[in-house]
N, C-alpha and C positions, 0 to 999 in steps of 0.2 A: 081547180087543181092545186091551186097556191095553198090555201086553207087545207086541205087533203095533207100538201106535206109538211106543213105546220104542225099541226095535230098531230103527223106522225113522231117527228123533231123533241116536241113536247111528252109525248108518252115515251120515248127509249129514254129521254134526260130524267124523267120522274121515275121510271123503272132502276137506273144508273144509281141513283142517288139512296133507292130504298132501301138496293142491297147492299149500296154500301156504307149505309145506316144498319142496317141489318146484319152485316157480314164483319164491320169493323166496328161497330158502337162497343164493345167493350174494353177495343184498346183508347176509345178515345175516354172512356169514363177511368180508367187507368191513370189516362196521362192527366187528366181534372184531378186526379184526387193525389196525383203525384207533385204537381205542381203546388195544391195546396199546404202538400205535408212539409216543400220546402220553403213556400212563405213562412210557413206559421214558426219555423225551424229558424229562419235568417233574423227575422222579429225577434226570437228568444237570443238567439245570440247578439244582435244592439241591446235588449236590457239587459243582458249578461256584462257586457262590455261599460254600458252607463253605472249600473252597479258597483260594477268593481273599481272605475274612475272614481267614483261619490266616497265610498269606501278609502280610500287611498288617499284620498284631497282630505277626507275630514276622521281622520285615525279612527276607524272602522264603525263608527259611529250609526244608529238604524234611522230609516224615517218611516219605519211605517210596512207595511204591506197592498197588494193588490192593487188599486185603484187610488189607493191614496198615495202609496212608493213612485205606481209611474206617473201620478200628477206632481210628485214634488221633482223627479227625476227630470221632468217637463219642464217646469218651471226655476231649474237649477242651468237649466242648458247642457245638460249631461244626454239628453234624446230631444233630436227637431220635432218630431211628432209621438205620440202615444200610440203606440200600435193599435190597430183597431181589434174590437174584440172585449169578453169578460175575459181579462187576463188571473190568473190566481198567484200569486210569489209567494210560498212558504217565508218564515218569519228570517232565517238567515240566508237568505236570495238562492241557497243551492236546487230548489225545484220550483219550475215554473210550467205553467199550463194554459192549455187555451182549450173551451170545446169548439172544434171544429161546423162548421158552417153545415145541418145537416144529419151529422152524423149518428149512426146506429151501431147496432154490435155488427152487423154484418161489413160496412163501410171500416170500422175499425178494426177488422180482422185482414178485409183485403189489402187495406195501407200495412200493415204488418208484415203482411205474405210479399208487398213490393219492395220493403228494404231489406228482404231475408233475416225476419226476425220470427218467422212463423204466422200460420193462420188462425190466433188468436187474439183476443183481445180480454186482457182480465181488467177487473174493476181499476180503478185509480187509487184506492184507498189499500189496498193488499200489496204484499212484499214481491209477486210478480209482475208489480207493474215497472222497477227497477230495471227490469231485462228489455222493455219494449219499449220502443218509441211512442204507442200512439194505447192509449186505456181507456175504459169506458167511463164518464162520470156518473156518478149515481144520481 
């Protein structure tokens, strides 16, 4: 009888769980890609900020771009750590980018649709990407 309600215990906990995998899995795939958008956002704003320290300390002088900007950035003591990621920094630091962990046109159209910028996602390299948070790389 013991194993009887075990068994029973065990199928309403796995039935519990399906549907609410089932019934909630899209706000929880939501709040994953939401959470992501504001890493990758707080990230941009430290090299924003090292940037413009580096800038400032040495009369606006470049080092560089992408990978090589945040290793000297790194090694200037202007950022504790290198965000992780292919970071991209246009040549006068005002755009920077990351491709996202994953991402497709569909995933970058619904991060769009969650900070009310719309449910698209245009290329990276077009004059609509200006308007949106989050663009597709080619």
């Amino acid at each position: 009888m013991y194993q009887l309600i075990i068994g029973a215990i065990a199928v309403v906990i796995f039935t519990a769980l399906t549907l609410l995998i089932w019934l909630g899995g899209h706000q929880w795939i939501d709040a994953t890609l939401r959470a992501e958008l504001i890493a990758v956002s707080q990230q941009e704003q430290q090299i924003s900020g090292a940037l413009t320290l580096y800038r400032q300390e040495n009369l606006g002088s470049s080092i560089g771009t992408d990978a090589v900007l945040l290793a000297q950035l790194h090694l200037g003591g202007y950022l504790r750590d290198v965000p992780p990621g292919a970071w991209s920094v246009s040549p006068d630091g005002r755009r920077m980018s990351r491709q996202l962990d994953g991402q497709t046109a569909a995933s970058c159209a619904r991060m769009n649709a969650l900070v009310g910028a719309g449910a698209v996602c245009p290329p990276c390299d077009s004059d609509a990407d200006k308007s949106v948070p989050i663009c597709q790389q080619p």
